[in-house]
C-alpha positions as CSV (number, residue, x, y, z in Angstrom):
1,X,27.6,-18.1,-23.3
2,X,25.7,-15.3,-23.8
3,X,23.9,-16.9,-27.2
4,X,23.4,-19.8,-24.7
5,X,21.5,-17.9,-22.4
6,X,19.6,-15.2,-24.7
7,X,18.7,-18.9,-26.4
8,X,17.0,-19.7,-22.9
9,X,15.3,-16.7,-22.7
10,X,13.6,-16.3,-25.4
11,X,12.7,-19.8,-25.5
12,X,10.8,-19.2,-21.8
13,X,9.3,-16.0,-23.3
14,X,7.5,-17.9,-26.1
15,X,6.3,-20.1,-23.0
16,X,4.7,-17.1,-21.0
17,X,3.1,-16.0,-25.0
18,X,1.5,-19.3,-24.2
19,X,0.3,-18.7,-20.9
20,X,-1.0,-15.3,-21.6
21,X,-3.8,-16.5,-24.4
22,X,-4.4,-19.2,-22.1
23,X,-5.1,-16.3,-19.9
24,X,-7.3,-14.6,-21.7
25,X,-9.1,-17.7,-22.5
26,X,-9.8,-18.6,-18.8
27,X,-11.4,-14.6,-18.1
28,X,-13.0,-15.4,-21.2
29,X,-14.8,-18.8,-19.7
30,X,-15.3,-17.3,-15.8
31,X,-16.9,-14.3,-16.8
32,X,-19.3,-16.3,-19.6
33,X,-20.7,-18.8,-16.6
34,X,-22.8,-15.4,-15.7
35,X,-24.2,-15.2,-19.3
36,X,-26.0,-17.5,-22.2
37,X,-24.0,-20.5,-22.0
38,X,-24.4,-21.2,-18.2
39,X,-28.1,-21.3,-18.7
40,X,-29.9,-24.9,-19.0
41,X,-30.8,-25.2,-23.1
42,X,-34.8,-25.7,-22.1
43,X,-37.0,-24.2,-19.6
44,X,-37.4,-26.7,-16.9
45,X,-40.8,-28.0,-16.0
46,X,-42.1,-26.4,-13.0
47,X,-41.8,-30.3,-11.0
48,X,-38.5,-30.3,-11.3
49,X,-37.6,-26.4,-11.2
50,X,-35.5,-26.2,-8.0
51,X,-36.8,-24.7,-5.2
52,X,-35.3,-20.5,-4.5
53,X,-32.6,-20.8,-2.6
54,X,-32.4,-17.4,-0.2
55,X,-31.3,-18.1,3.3
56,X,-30.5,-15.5,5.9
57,X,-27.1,-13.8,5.4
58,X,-24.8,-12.5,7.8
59,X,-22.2,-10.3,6.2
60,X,-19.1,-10.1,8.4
61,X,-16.9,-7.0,7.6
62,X,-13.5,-6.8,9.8
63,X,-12.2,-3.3,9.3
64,X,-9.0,-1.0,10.6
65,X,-9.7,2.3,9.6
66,X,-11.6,4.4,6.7
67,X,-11.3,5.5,3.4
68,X,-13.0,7.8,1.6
69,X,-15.6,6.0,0.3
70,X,-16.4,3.9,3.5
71,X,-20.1,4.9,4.0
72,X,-21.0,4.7,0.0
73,X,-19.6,1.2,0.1
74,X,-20.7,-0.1,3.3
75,X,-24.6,1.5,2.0
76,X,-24.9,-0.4,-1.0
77,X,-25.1,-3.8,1.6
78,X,-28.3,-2.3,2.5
79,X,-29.4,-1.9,-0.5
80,X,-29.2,-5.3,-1.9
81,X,-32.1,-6.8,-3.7
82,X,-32.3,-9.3,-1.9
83,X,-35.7,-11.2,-0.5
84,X,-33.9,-13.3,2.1
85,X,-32.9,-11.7,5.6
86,X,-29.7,-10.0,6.2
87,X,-27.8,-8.6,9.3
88,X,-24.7,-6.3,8.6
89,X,-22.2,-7.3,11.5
90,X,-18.7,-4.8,11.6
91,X,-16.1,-5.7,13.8
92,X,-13.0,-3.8,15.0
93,X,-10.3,-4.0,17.6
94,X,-10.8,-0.6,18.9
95,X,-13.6,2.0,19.7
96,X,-11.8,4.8,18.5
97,X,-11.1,3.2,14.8
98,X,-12.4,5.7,12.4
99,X,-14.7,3.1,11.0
100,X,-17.0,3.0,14.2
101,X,-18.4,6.6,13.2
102,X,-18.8,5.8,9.9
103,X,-21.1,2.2,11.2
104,X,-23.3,4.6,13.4
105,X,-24.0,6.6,10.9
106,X,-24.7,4.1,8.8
107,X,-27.4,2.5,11.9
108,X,-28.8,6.0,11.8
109,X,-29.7,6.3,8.1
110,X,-30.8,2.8,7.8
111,X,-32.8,2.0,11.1
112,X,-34.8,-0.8,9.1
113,X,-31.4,-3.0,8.6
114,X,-29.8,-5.1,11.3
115,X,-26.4,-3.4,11.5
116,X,-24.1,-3.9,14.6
117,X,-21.3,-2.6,15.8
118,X,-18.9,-5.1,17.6
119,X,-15.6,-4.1,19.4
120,X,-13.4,-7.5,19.5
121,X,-10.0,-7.1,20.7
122,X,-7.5,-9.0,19.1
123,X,-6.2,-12.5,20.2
124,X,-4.2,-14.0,18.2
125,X,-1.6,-13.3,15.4
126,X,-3.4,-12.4,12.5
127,X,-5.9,-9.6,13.6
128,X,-8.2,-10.3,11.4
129,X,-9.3,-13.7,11.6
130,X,-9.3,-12.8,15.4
131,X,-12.2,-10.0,14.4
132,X,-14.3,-12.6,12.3
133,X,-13.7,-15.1,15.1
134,X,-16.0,-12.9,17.2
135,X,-18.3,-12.0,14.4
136,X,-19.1,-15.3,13.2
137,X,-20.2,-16.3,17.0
138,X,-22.5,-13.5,17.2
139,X,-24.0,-14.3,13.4
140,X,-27.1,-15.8,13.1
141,X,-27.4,-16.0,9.4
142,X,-27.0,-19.6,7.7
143,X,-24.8,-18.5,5.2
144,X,-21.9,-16.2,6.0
145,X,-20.8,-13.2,3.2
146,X,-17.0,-12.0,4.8
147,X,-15.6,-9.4,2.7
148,X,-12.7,-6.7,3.3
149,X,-13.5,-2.9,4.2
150,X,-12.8,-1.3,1.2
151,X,-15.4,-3.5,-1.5
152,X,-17.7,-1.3,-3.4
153,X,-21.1,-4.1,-4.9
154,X,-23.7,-3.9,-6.7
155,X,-27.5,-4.5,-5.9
156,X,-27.0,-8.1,-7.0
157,X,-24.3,-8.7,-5.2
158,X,-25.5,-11.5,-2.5
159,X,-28.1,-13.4,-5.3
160,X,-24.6,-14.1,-7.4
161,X,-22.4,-15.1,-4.3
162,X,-25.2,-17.0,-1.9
163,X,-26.6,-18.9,-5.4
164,X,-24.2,-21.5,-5.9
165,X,-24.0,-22.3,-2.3
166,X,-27.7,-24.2,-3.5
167,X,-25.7,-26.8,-4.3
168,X,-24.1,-28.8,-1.7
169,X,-21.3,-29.8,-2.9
170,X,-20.3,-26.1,-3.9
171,X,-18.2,-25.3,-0.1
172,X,-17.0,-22.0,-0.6
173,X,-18.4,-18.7,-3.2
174,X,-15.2,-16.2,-3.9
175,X,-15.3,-13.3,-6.0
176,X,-12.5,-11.3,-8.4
177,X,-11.7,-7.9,-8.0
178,X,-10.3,-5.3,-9.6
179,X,-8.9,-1.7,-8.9
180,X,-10.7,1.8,-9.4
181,X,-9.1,5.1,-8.6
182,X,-8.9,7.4,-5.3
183,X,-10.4,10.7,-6.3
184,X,-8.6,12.2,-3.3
185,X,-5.6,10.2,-4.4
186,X,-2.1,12.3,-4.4
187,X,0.1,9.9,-6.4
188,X,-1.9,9.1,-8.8
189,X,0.6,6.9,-10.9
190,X,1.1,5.2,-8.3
191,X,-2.8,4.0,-8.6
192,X,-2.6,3.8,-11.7
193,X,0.2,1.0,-11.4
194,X,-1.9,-1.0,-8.8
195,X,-5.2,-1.0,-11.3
196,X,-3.1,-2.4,-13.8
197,X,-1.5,-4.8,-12.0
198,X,-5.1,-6.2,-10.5
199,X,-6.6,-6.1,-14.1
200,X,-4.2,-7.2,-16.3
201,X,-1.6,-9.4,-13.9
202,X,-3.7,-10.3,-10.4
203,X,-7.3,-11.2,-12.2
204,X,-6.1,-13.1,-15.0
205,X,-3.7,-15.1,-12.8
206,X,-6.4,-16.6,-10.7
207,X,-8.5,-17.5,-13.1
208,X,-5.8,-19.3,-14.9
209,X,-5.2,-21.3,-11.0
210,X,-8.7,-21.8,-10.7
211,X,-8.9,-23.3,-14.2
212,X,-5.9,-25.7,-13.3
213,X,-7.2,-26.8,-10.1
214,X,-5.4,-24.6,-7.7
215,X,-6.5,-23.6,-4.4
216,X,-8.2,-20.2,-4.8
217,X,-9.4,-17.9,-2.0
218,X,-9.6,-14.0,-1.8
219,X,-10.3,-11.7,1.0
220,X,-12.7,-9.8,-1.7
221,X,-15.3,-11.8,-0.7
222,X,-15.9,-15.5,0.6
223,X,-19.2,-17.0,1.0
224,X,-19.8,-20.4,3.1
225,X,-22.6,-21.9,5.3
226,X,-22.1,-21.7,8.7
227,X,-21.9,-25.2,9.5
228,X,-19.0,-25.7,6.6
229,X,-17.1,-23.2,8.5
230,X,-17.7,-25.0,12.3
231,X,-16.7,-28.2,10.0
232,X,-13.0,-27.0,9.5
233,X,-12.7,-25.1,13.4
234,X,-14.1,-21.4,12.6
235,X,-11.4,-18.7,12.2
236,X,-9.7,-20.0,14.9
237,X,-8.0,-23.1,12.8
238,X,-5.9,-20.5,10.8
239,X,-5.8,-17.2,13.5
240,X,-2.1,-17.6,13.3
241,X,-1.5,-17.6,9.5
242,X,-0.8,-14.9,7.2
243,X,-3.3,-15.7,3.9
244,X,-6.5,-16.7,6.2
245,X,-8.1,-16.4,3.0
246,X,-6.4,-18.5,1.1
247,X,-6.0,-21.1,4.5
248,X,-10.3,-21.0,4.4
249,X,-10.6,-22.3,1.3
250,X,-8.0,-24.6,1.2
251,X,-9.5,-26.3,4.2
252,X,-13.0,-26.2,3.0
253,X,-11.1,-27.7,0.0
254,X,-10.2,-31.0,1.6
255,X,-13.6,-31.7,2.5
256,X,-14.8,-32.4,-0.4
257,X,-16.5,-29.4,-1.3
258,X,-15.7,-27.2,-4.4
259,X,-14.6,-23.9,-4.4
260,X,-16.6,-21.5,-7.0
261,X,-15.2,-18.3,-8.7
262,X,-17.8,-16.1,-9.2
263,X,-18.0,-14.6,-12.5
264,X,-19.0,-10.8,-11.0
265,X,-15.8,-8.9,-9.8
266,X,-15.8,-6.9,-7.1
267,X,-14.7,-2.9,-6.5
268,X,-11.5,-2.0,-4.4
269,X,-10.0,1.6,-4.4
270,X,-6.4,2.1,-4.7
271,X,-5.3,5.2,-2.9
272,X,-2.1,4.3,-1.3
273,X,1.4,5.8,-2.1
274,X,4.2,3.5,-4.7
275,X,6.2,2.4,-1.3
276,X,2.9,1.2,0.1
277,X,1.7,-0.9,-3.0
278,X,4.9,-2.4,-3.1
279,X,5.6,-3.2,0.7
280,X,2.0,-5.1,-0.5
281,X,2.7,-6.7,-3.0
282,X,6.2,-8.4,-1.5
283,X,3.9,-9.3,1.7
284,X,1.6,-11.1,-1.2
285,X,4.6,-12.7,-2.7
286,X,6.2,-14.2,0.5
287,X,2.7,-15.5,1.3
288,X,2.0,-17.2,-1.9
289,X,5.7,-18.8,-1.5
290,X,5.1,-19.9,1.9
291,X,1.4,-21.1,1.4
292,X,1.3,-22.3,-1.9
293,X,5.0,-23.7,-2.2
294,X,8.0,-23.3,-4.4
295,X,6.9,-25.4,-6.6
296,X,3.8,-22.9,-7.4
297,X,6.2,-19.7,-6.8
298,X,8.8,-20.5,-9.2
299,X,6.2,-21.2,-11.5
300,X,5.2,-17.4,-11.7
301,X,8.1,-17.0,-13.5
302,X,6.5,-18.1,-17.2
303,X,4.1,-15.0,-16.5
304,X,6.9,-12.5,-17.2
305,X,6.8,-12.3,-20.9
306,X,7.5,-8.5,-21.6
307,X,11.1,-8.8,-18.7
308,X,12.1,-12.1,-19.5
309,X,12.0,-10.4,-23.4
310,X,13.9,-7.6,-22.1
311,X,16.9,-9.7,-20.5
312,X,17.4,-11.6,-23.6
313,X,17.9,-8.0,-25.5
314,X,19.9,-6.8,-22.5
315,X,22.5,-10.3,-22.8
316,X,23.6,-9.3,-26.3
317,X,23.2,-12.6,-28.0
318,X,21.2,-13.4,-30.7
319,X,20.4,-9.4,-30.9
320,X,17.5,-9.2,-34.1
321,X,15.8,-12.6,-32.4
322,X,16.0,-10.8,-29.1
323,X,14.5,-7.2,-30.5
324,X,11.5,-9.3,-32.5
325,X,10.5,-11.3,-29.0
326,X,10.7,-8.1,-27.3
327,X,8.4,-6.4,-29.5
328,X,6.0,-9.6,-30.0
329,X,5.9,-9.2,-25.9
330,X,4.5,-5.9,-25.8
331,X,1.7,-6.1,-27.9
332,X,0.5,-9.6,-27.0
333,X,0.4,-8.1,-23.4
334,X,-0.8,-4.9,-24.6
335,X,-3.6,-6.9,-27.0
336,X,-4.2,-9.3,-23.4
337,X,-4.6,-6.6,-21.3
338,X,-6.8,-4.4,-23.1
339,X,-9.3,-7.4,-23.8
340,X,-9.2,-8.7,-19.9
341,X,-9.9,-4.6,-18.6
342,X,-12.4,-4.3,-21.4
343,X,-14.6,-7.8,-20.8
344,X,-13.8,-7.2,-16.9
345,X,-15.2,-3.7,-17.0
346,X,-12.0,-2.7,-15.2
347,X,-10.6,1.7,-14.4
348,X,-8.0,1.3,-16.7
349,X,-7.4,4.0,-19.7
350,X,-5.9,3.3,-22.8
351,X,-3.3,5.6,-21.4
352,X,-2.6,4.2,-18.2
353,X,-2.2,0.6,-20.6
354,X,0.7,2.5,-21.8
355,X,2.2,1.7,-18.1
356,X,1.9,-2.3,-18.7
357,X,5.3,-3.0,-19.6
358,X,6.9,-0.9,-16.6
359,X,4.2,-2.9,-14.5
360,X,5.5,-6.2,-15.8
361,X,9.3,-5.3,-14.9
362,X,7.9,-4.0,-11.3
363,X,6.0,-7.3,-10.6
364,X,9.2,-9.1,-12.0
365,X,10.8,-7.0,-9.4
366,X,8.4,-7.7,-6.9
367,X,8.3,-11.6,-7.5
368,X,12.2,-11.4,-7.0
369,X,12.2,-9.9,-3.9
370,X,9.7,-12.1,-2.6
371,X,12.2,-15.3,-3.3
372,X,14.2,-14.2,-0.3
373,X,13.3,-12.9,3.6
374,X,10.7,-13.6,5.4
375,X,10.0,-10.4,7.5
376,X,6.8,-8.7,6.6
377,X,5.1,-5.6,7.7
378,X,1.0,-5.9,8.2
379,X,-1.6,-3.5,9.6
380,X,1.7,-1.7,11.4
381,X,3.4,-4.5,12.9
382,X,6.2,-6.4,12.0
383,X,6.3,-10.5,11.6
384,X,8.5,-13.5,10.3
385,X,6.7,-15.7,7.8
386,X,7.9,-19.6,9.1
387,X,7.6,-22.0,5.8
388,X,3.8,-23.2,6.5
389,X,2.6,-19.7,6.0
390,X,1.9,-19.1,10.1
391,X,2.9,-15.7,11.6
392,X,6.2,-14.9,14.2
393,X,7.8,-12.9,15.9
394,X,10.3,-10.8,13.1
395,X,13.5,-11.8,12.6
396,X,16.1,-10.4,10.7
397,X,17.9,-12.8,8.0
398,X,21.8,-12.5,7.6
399,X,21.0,-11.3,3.8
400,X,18.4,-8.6,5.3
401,X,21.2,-7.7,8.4
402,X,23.9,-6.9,5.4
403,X,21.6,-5.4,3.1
404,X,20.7,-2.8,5.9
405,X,24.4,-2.5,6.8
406,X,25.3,-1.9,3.5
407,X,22.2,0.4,2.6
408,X,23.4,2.3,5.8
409,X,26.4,2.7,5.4
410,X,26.0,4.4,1.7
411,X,23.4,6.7,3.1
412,X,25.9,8.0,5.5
413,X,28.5,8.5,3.7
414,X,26.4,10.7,1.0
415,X,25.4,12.5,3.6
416,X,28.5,13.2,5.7
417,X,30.2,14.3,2.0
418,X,27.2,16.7,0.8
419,X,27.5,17.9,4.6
420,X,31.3,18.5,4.4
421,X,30.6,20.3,0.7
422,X,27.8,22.1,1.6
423,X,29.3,23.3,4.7
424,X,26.3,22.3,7.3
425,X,27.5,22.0,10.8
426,X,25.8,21.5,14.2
427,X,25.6,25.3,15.9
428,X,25.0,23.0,19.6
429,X,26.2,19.7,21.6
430,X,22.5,19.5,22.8
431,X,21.6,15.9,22.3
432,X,18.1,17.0,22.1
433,X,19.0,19.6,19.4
434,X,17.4,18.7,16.1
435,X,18.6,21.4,13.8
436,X,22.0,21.9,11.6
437,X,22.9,25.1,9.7
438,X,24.6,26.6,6.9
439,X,24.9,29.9,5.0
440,X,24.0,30.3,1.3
441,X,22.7,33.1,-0.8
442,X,18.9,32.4,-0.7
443,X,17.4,30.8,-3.9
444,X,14.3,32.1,-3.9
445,X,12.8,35.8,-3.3
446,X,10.3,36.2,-0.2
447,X,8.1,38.5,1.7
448,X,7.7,37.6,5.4
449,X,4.9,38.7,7.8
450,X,7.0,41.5,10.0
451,X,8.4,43.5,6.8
452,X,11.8,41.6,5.8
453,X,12.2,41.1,2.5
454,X,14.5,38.9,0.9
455,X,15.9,38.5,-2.5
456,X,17.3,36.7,-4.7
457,X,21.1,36.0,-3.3
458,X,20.7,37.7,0.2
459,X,22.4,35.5,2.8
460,X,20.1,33.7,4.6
461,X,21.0,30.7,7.1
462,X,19.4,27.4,5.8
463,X,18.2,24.7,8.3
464,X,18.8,21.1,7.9
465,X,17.3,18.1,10.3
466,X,19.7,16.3,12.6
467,X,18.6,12.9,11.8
468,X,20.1,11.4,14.3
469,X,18.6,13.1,17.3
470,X,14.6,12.6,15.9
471,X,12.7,11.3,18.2
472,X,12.4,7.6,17.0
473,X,8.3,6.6,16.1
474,X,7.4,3.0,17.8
475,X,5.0,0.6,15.3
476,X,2.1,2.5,16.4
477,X,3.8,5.6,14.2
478,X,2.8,9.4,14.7
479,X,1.3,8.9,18.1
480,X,0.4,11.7,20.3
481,X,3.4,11.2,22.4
482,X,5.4,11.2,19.6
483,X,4.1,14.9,18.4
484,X,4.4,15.8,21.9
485,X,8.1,15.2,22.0
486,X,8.9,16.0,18.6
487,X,6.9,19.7,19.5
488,X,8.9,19.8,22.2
489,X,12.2,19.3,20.8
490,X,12.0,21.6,18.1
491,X,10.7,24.5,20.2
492,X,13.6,23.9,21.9
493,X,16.3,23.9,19.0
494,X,15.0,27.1,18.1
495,X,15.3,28.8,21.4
496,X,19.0,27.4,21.1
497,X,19.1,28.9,17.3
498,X,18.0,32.0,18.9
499,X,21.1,32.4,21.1
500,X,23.4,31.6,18.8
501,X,22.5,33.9,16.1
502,X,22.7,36.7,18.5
503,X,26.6,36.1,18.8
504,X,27.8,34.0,15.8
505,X,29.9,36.6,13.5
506,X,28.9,34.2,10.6
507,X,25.3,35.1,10.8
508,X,25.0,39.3,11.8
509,X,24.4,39.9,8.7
510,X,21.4,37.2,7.5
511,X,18.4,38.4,6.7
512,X,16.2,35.6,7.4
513,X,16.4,31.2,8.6
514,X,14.8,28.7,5.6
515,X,14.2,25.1,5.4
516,X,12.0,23.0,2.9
517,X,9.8,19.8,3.2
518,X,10.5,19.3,6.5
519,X,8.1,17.3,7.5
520,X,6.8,14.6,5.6
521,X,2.9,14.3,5.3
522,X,1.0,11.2,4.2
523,X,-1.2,12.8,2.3
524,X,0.0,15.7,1.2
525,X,1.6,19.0,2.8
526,X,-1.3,20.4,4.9
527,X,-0.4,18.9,7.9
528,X,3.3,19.5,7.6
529,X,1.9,23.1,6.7
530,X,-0.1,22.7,10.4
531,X,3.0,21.9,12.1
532,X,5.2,24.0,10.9
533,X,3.3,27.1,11.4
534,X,2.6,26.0,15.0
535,X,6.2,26.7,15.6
536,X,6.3,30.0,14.1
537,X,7.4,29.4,10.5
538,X,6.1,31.0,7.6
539,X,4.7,28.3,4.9
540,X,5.1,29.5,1.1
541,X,4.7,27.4,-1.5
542,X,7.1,26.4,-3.9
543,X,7.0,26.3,-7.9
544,X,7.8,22.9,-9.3
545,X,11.5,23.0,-11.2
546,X,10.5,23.6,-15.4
547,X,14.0,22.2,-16.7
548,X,14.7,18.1,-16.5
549,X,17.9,19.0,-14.8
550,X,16.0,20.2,-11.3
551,X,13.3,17.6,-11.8
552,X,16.2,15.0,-11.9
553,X,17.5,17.0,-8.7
554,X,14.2,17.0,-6.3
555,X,14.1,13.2,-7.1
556,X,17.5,12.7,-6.3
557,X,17.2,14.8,-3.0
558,X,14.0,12.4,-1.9
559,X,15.5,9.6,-2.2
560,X,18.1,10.8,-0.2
561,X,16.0,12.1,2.4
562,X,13.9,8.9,2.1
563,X,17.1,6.9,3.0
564,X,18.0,8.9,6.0
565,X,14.9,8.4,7.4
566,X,15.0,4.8,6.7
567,X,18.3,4.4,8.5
568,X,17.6,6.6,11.5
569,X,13.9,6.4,12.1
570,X,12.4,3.4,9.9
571,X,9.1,3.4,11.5
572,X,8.4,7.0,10.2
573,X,8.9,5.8,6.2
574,X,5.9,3.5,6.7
575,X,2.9,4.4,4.2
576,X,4.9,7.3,3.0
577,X,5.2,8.8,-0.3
578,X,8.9,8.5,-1.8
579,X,8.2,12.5,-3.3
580,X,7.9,14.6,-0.7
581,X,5.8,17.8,-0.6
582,X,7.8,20.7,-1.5
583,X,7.6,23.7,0.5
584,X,9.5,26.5,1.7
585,X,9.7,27.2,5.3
586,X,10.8,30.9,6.6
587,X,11.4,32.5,10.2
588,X,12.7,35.9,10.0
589,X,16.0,37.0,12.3
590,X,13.2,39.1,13.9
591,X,11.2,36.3,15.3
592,X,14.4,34.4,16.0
593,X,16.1,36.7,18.2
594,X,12.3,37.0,19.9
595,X,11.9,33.9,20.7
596,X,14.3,33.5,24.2
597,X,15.4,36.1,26.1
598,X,18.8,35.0,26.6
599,X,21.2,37.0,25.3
600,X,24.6,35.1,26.2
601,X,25.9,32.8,24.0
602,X,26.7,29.4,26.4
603,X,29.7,27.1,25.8
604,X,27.7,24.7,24.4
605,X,26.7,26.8,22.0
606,X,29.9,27.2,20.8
607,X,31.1,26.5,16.8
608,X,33.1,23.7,16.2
């Protein structure tokens, strides 16, 4: 059985070897109809020379939020060399999005171009094609350039993507796109994954569909005249569905009209967080299989040389056939991927091509996933994917209800044991209480602001979080109201710590109260630095672990911690780093007792 199987295997893998030169065969041809052989062989005579094709543009740019490179990217649209007329129109669904400040600015610096600034709250399902709704009525250009936020151009960026619109038969002008990295980016493998994946997996991919025939439409750019678009019902046709790219083209599609891949990629920074590239990427992968079919989906499969090589080592059958594929896979995508990032001009190292295999197995991964559910998470909300690709309220699946119970129920009962071992208990029956404690010697050594001074193996009383009294965060995340009440809470657990370490025998003799990374940034630690000193602590840093052993630890410990906030306040995980900042958090017995003056000790209070 397993000869049968490894047999299978490898037989698919020597497919997908296949597929991959045909891959780089098909970047090859798309990114060669920009150079010699896309030219005519003679100089045309100047009566039949065709006429300069430069009508007025109007770029439509639907954005939530900026990144760091919003005003250098939304800049080099106004200074395109172009001779044609061109109006810059941003939409977004509200007028305190960060973007709007960066647009003004923009109108301030450049008075000559037409920029505007359009507020458009959302209407329908899919928030975006409700934004270019309201931009493409207020356009005036007769071609229309829509693009996502976060594209970096070049000067010649409209001549390449208005030129084959010349042609009436060409419908619709898309672009590829590949990844560069986030200078301010914190997890910066995690970037370096995502480039990889757009360079040597994403780009290659579509031109392969676009070579077959396959519907091809990314949000990287698409250009169409404006009366193509009024042809098919405006944004308004597809405001409900999920890939309103992909739904634009395919409807321009089936009027006849061809769909061009232009041969100039595109810029888009990747400075999101592991967890966030892959809650992406499934989102991508239940699209594709509810837009494009199973037919289409399944066929991804025959792109996963380098995994499919490693499950025919991993069956045991046919062991030295299965070691040769394996090895035959790695440098054929190695070989592929360093050819496509090289002719693409893509920001991937040689290093980072080093990564490709583990990127494979993590698309393979990915691709898995995506076969099953249909709940996604977009721009903060929660929706159901039905089977033509439109948008729904969420739904849980039975298979997603179990997985949760099970995932649950495993988190809880790690917890409750390393609780029980580690001695942690709740020092209050306040509901609102958010604070356990135990008593260890402390770790580390530390000098605190009033004088105490704690060393190595002094006993000190280390705070956990009660999980299950957080205050839970709604889709809108870390709102004001949420800080309010979480402020509020914690103020409050530490009044209630301060009473009972006035009359608990178990702590008279501490020196000192520590926690660490206990609040999770996005970005960092500075603003769980912020917070924490706002309730009194003391932020120190702490000194990454030098053996394996207490690297192996910390990672274990955040997924843990990961988990728990999964299970008891999901919302709060979105967009989140799985490694958590590390950083010690001190409040001497000093500023403990000082902070109520109660000095009983209540009932409630009392030890269980």
């Amino acid at each position: 059985m397993a000869t049968l199987l490894a047999m299978i295997l490898l037989g698919t893998t020597a497919i997908s070897w296949a597929y991959w030169v045909l891959a780089m065969w098909c970047v090859r041809q798309t990114l060669e109809a920009k150079g010699p052989r896309a030219q005519p062989p003679a100089p045309l005579s100047p009566l039949t020379r065709p006429a300069p094709y430069h009508p007025t543009v109007s770029i439509l740019k639907p954005l939530k939020g900026a990144d760091d490179h919003a005003y250098e990217n939304f800049s080099a649209l106004c200074r395109q060399d172009y001779p044609g007329k061109v109006e810059l129109l941003f939409g977004m669904a509200d007028a305190a999005d960060p973007a709007a400040a960066v647009v003004r600015g923009l109108k301030a610096n450049f008075p000559s171009c037409n920029i505007e600034l359009i507020i458009a709250p959302t209407a329908a399902k899919n928030p975006k094609s409700s934004t270019l709704e309201t931009l493409a009525a207020r356009a005036t250009g007769d071609v229309l350039v829509i693009s996502d936020g976060d594209i970096a151009v070049t000067p010649d960026y409209l001549q390449n993507v208005t030129a084959p619109l010349a042609d009436p038969y060409n419908g619709v002008v898309t672009c590829l796109y590949t990844g560069v990295g986030a200078e301010h980016a914190t997890d910066t493998a995690a970037n370096a994954l995502e480039r990889l994946y757009l360079a040597c997996t994403f780009l290659p991919n579509v031109c392969v569909a676009h070579r077959l025939g396959k519907t091809v439409g990314l949000g990287a750019t698409l250009a169409l005249r404006r009366e193509t678009l009024r042809e098919i019902g405006g944004f308004a046709a597809f405001a409900d569905y999920l890939m309103d790219d992909y739904q634009l083209a395919r409807r321009v599609e089936r009027t006849g009209r061809r769909i061009v891949l232009s041969p100039q990629p595109v810029k888009t920074e990747c400075s999101g967080h592991l967890l966030e590239h892959g809650r992406r990427e499934i989102r991508w992968a239940r699209g594709i299989r509810a837009s494009c079919g199973w037919a289409d989906y399944l066929g991804m499969a025959i792109t996963f040389s380098t995994p499919l090589a490693v499950l025919a080592v991993l069956t045991g059958g046919l062991p030295v056939w299965a070691w040769m594929t394996l090895i035959v896979s790695l440098c054929l995508r190695w070989v592929v991927g360093w050819r496509i990032c090289a002719a693409t001009g893509a920001d991937v190292s040689p290093r980072d091509l080093l990564w490709l295999p583990l990127r494979d197995c993590m698309t393979a991964a990915v691709w898995t996933t995506g076969l099953f559910g249909a709940n996604i998470t977009w721009r903060g909300r929660r929706f159901s994917l039905l089977p033509d690709g439109r948008l729904d309220d969420p739904h849980e699946s039975m298979l997603e209800r179990n997985f949760r119970r099970v995932v649950t129920a495993l988190v809880l009962r790690i917890d409750a044991t390393l609780r029980s071992r580690q001695h942690i208990y709740e020092f209050s029956s306040d509901p609102n209480c958010l604070l356990r404690i135990n008593v260890i010697p402390s770790p580390v050594a530390a000098t605190l602001a009033d004088g105490t001074q704690v060393n190595v193996g002094d006993m000190i009383g280390e705070l956990h979080v009660w999980n299950e009294h957080l205050p839970r965060m709604n889709e809108r995340g870390a709102t004001m109201a949420w800080s309010a009440a979480m402020h509020r809470q914690m103020r409050k657990s530490l009044e209630q710590l301060s009473i009972y370490a006035r009359s608990a025998p178990e702590l008279t003799q501490i020196k000192a109260f520590h926690g660490h990374s206990l609040f999770v940034a996005r970005h960092g630690s500075d603003h769980a630095s912020r917070i924490a000193s706002r309730m009194g602590f003391e932020v120190m840093p702490a000194a990454p672990p030098t053996s394996w052993l207490g690297r192996l630890h910390d990672r274990g410990e955040d997924l843990l911690v990961w988990g728990l906030a999964w299970t008891f306040n999901p919302m709060s995980v979105r967009g989140k780093s799985l490694r958590r900042p590390r950083q010690h958090f001190w409040l001497s017995r000093t500023t403990v007792a000082n902070l109520t003056p109660a000095p009983q000790l209540p009932a409630a209070y009392a030890r269980p």
